[in-house]
NUTI-235683 format. One line per 8 residues: number of its first residue (from 1); for each residue x negated, y, z negated of C-alpha. Coordinates in nm, 3 decimals. Layout:
NUM> X,Y,Z  ...;
***
This chain:
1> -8.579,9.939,-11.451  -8.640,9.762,-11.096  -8.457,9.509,-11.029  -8.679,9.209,-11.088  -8.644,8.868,-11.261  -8.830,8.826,-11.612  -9.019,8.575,-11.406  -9.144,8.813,-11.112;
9> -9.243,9.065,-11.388  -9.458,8.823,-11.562  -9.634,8.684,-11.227  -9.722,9.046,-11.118  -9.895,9.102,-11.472  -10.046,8.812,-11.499  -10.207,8.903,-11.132  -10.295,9.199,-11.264;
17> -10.493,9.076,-11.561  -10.619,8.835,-11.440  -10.726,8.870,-11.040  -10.740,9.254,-11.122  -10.490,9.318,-10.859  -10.558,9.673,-10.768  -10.747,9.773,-11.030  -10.425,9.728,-11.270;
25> -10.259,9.962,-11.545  -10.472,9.855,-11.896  -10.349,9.985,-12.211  -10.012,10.220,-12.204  -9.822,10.257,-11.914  -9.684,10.587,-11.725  -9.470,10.715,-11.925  -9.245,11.043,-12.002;
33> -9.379,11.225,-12.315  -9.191,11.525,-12.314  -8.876,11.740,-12.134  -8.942,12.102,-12.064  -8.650,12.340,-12.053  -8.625,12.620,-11.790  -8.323,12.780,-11.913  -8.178,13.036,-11.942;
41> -8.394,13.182,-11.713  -8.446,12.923,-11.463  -8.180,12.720,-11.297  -8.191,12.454,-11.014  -8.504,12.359,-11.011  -8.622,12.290,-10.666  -9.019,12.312,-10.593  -9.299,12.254,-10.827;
49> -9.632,12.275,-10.818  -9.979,12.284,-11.024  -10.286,12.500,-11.088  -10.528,12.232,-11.217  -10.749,12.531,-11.310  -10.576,12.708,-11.558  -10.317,12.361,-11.613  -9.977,12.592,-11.527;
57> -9.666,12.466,-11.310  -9.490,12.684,-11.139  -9.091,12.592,-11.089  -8.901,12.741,-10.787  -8.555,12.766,-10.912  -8.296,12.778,-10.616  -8.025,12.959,-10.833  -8.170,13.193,-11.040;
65> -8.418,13.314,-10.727  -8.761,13.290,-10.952  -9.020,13.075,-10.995  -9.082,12.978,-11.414  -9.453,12.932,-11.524  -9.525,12.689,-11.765  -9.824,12.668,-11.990  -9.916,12.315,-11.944;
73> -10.129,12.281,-12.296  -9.774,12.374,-12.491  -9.546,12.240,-12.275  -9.324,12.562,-12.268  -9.200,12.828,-12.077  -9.378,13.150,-12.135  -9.289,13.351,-11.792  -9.017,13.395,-11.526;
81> -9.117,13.580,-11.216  -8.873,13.699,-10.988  -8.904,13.632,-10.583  -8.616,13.742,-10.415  -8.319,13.558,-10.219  -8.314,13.141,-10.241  -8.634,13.022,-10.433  -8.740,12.690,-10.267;
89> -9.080,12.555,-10.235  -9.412,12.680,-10.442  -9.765,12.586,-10.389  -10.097,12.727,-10.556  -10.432,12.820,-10.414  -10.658,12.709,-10.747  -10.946,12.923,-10.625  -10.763,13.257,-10.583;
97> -10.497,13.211,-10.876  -10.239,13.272,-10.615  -9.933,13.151,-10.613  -9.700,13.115,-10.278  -9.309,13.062,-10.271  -9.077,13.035,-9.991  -8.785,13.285,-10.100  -8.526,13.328,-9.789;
105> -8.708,13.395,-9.513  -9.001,13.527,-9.660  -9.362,13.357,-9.836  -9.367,13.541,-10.160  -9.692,13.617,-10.371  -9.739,13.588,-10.745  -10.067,13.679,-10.883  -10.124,13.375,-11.139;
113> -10.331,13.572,-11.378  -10.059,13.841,-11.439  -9.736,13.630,-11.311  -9.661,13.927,-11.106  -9.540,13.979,-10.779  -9.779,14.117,-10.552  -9.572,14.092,-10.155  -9.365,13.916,-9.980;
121> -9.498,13.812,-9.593  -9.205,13.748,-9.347  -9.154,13.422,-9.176  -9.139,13.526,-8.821  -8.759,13.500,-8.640  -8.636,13.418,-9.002  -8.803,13.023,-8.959  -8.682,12.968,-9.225;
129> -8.974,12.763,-9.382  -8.934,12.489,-9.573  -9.268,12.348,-9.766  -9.593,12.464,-9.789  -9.922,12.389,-9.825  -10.279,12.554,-9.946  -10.642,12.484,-9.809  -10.824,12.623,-10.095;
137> -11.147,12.558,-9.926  -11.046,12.747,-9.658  -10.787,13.018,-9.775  -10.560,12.893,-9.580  -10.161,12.867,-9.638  -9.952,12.667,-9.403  -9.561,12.686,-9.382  -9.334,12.401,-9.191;
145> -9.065,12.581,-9.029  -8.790,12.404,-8.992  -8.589,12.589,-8.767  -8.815,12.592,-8.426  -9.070,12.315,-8.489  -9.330,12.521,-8.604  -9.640,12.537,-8.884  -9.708,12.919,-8.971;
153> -10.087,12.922,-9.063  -10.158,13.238,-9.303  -10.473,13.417,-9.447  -10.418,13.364,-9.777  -10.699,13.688,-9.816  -10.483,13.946,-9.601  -10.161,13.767,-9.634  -10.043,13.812,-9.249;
161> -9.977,13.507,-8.989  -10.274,13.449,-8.766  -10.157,13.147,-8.592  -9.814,12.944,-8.513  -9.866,12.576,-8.418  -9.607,12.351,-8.213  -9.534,12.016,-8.386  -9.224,11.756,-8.380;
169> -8.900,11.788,-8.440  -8.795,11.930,-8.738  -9.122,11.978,-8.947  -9.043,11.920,-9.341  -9.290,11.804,-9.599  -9.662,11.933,-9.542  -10.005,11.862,-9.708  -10.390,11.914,-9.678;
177> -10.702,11.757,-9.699  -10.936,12.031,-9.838  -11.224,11.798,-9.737  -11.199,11.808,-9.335  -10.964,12.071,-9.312  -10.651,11.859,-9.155  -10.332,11.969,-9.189  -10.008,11.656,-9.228;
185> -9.707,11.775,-9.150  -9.366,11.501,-9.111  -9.132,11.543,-8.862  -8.781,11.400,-8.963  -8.640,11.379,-8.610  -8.963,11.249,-8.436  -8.988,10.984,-8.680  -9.350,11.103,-8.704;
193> -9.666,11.292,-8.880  -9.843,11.527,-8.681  -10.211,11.587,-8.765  -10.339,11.978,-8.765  -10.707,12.035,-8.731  -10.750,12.335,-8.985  -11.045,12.448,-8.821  -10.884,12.518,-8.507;
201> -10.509,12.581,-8.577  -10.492,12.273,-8.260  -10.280,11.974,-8.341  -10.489,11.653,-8.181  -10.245,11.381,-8.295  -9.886,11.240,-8.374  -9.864,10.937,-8.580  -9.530,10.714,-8.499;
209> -9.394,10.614,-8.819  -9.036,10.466,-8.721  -8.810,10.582,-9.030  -8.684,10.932,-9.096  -8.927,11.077,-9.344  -8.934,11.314,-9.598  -9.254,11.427,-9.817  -9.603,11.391,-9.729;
217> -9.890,11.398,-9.984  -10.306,11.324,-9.914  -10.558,11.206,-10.124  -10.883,11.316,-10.054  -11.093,11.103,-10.261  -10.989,10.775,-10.041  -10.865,11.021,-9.716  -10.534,10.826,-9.726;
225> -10.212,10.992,-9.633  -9.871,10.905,-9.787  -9.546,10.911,-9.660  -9.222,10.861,-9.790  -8.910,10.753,-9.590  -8.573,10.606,-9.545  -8.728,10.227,-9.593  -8.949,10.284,-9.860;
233> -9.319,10.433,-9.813  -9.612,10.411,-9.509  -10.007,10.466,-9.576  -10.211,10.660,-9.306  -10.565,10.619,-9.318  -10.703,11.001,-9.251  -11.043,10.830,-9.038  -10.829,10.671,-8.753;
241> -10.464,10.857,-8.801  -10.303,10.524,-8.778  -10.042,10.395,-9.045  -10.225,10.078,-9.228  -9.948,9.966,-9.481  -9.584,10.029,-9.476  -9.374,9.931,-9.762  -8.996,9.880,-9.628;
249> -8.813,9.736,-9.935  -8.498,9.940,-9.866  -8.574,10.140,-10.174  -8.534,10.525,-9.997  -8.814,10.716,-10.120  -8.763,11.113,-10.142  -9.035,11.330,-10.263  -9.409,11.195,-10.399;
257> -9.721,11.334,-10.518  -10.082,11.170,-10.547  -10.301,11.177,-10.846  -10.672,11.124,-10.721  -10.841,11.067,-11.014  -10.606,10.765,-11.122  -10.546,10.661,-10.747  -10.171,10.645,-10.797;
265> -9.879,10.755,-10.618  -9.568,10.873,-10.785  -9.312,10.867,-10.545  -8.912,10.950,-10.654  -8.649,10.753,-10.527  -8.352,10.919,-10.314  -8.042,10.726,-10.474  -8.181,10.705,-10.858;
273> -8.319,10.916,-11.131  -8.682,10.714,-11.109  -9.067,10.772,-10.995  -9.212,10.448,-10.864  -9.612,10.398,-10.965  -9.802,10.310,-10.643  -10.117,10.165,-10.676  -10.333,10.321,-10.415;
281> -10.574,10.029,-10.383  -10.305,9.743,-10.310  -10.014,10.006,-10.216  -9.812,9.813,-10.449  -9.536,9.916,-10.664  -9.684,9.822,-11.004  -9.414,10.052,-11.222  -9.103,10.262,-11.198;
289> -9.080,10.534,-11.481  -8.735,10.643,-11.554  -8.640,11.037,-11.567  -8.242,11.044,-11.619  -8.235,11.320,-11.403  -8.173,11.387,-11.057  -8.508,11.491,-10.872  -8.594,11.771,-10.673;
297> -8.970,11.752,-10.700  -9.373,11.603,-10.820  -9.658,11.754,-10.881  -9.982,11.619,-11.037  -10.278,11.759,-11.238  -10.549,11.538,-11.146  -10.743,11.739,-11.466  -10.501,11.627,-11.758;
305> -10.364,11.303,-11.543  -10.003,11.429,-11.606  -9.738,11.435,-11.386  -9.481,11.695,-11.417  -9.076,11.593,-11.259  -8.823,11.884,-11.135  -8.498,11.790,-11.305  -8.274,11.935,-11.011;
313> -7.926,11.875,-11.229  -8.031,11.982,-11.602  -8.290,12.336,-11.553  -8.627,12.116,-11.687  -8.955,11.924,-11.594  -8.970,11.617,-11.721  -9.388,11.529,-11.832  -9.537,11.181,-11.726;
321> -9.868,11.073,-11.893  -10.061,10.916,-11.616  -10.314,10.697,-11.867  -10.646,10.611,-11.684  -10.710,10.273,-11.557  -10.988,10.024,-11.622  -11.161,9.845,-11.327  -11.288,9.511,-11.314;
329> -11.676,9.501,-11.319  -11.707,9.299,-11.037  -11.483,9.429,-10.764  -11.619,9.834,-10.778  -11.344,10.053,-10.569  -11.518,10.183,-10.288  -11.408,10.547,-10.123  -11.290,10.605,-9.806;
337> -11.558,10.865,-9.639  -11.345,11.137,-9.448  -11.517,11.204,-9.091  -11.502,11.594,-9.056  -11.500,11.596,-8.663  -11.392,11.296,-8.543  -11.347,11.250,-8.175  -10.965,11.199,-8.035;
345> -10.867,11.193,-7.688  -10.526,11.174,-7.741  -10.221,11.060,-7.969  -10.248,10.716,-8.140  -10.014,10.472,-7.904  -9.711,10.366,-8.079  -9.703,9.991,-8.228  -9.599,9.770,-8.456;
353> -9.556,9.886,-8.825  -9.736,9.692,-9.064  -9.549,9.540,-9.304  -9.715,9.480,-9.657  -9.592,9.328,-9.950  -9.207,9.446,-10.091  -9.021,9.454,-10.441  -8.679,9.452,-10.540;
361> -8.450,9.250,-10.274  -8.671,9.287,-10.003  -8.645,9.445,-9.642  -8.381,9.175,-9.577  -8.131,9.264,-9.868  -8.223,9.629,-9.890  -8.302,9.689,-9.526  -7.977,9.633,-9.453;
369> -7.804,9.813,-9.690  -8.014,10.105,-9.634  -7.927,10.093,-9.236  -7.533,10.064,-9.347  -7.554,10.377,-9.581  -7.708,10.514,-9.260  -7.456,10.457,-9.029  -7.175,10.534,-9.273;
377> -7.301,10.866,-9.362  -7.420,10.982,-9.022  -7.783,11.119,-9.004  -7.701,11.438,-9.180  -7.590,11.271,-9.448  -7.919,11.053,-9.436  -8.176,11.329,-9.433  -7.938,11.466,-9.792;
385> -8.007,11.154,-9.893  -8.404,11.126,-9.828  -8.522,11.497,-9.830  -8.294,11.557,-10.111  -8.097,11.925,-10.001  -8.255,11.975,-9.703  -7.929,12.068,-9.486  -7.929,12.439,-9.461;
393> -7.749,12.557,-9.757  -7.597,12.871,-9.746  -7.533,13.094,-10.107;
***
C-alpha cells in the first residue's frame, strides 16, 4: 500500500465523496481478479498489448522468442506464435487483426485471426527498435529506434518503410492519437516528447519535460498525453503540446497505459511490484493496486475495462478489473476537442514545470532520494531503473 497515514487516507475519501473530487472511484475499487500463466511456452514476459475487438493480449516473451495469445473471455493461454530472435515489444492494429512485434532487428507480423506468422520487415541498419505504435485509422505502424534517433513509419497494408523521421535523443516509448493523426514519441536523453504529425511523417514540435522519461500513452477522448518519468508522471494537453500537470512525488514511474472509457491511468512503478490509479480529471493518485510481481508492461481494453500486467519475473499477466465510475450530477466532465490541423510555428519554449498536487513523502522527501539513487547509480543505471531493461541486452 502507499505510504500514507490512516488520516490522509480518510481526508482523500472523504473529498472524494463528498466534493466529487475527480469524479471518484464508487463501489469496488481496481483490483486484480485473476493471474494468467504463460508457461511453459512463454517466458520473460516483456511487451503486451490488446485487440479490443476480438478482447486477445498478445505477450512478447524475451526468452522464449514468441509472442503468447490469450483469450481474454477465459483468461487462458490458447496459442504461442513464434517470431524469431529477442521478442520485445507488440502492438495491434484492431481494424486489420494484425499483430506487430519487434523480434531482433526485425517488425514481425502475426495474422490475429490464424495466430500465424505472415513476414518479418527489417529495421533498416539493424535500429534496433524499441516500441511501437499503430494508427488504425490510418494503417500506419510507427517504430522508435533507439539506436540513431529515429521513428520508422510503415504501411501496415504493404508492410515496407515509407518514411524515417529525426527526433531526440534516444527515442523509447511511442503512442498515437488515432483522432488527428499525431504521433508521441519520448526521448530519454532530451528530457523530452516529440510530436509527429501522421499526416505528413514531419515532426512540428518538442515538448521539454525535465526528467528522464520512459513510456508514453494518449487518450483520445480528452487529447491528453501521459508521461511517465524519473519524478513521478507529467500531463500534455494534445491542443497546445504544452505539459499542464506534473506530478513529482519521487515515486519513479516506469511503464503506463490509459483506459478512455474510465479516464484512468495505470501507471507501474520502477522500484515496486504496484500500478498507481490516476485519475485523469484531477491527475491525482486516487489508488495503487498491488501485483507481487516485477513489471515489464500495461495494456488496457477500454471494451471490458480490464487491465492486463506483464509479470516480467514469474511467465504471467496479472488481470485488473477497472470498475466504472459514477459522476456527480452537477459537475458533467467535459471532453477535450482535439484540433486536427492546428497551426505551430515552432517548438513550445521551455519553462517552468507545473507542479500539481503529490502523495507519499512529497517532492521534498522523495525528490531527494530519487536524485541520490541517481547519482549513485550513474544514468545507465537510472534509465534500468525507469524504462525497466532498456540497456541493450545481449543473449
Amino acid at each position: 500500500m502507499r505510504a500514507r497515514s490512516l488520516i490522509q487516507l480518510f481526508v482523500l475519501g472523504l473529498l472524494t465523496v463528498v466534493c466529487g473530487l475527480g469524479g471518484g472511484i464508487a463501489g469496488a475499487q481496481p483490483a486484480v481478479i485473476t493471474t494468467i500463466p504463460l508457461s511453459p511456452g512463454g517466458h520473460r514476459p516483456q511487451g503486451i498489448a490488446v485487440n479490443p475487438r476480438t478482447n486477445r493480449i498478445y505477450v512478447a516473451n524475451y526468452d522464449s522468442d514468441n509472442v503468447s495469445v490469450i483469450d481474454g473471455a477465459t483468461n487462458t493461454a490458447v496459442a504461442t506464435v513464434p517470431v524469431g530472435d529477442v521478442a520485445w515489444a507488440v502492438e495491434v492494429d484492431p481494424r486489420t487483426n494484425r499483430v506487430y512485434v519487434i523480434a531482433g532487428e526485425a517488425l514481425a507480423v502475426i495474422d490475429g485471426e490464424t495466430n500465424e506468422l505472415l513476414t518479418a520487415i527489417p529495421l533498416e541498419g539493424g535500429r534496433q527498435g524499441r516500441w511501437i505504435a499503430v494508427n488504425p485509422t490510418s494503417n500506419r505502424v510507427y517504430v522508435a529506434n533507439a539506436l540513431d534517433n529515429t521513428v520508422s513509419v510503415i504501411d501496415g497494408r504493404r508492410g515496407v518503410i515509407i518514411n524515417t523521421v529525426a527526433v531526440g535523443e534516444e527515442p523509447l516509448g511511442i503512442d498515437v492519437n488515432p483522432t488527428n493523426g499525431r504521433v508521441y514519441v519520448v526521448n530519454v536523453m532530451s528530457k523530452s516528447v516529440s510530436v509527429i504529425d501522421g499526416r505528413k511523417n514531419k515532426r512540428i514540435a518538442d515538448i521539454p519535460l525535465g526528467f528522464l522519461a520512459s513510456d508514453i500513452a494518449v487518450n483520445p477522448e480528452t487529447n491528453r498525453i501521459y508521461v511517465s518519468h524519473i519524478a513521478g508522471f507529467s500531463v500534455i494537453d494534445g491542443a497546445s503540446n504544452k505539459v499542464v500537470t506534473t506530478v513529482a512525488d519521487g515515486r519513479p514511474s516506469m511503464v503506463l497505459t490509459v483506459n478512455p472509457t474510465t479516464n484512468r491511468v495505470y501507471v507501474a512503478e520502477a522500484a515496486r511490484e504496484t500500478v498507481d490509479v490516476i485519475d485523469g480529471e484531477s491527475n491525482t493518485i486516487v489508488d495503487t493496486v498491488d501485483i507481487g510481481a516485477q513489471i515489464a508492461d500495461l495494456a488496457a481494453n477500454p471494451d471490458t475495462n480490464r487491465i492486463y500486467v506483464a509479470n516480467l519475473d514469474r511467465d504471467a499477466v496479472s488481470v485488473i478489473e477497472d470498475p466504472s465510475v459514477t459522476k456527480p450530477v452537477a459537475t458533467p466532465t467535459a471532453t477535450a476537442t482535439a484540433t486536427l490541423e492546428p497551426t505551430i510555428t515552432a517548438a513550445p519554449t521551455p519553462g517552468a514545470v507545473i507542479t500539481g498536487p503529490s502523495t507519499g513523502g512529497g517532492p521534498g522527501e522523495h525528490g531527494a532520494m530519487c536524485e541520490g539513487v541517481l547519482l549513485a547509480l550513474g544514468l545507465e543505471g537510472a534509465l534500468l531503473i525507469v524504462a525497466g531493461y532498456v540497456s541493450k541486452r545481449s543473449r
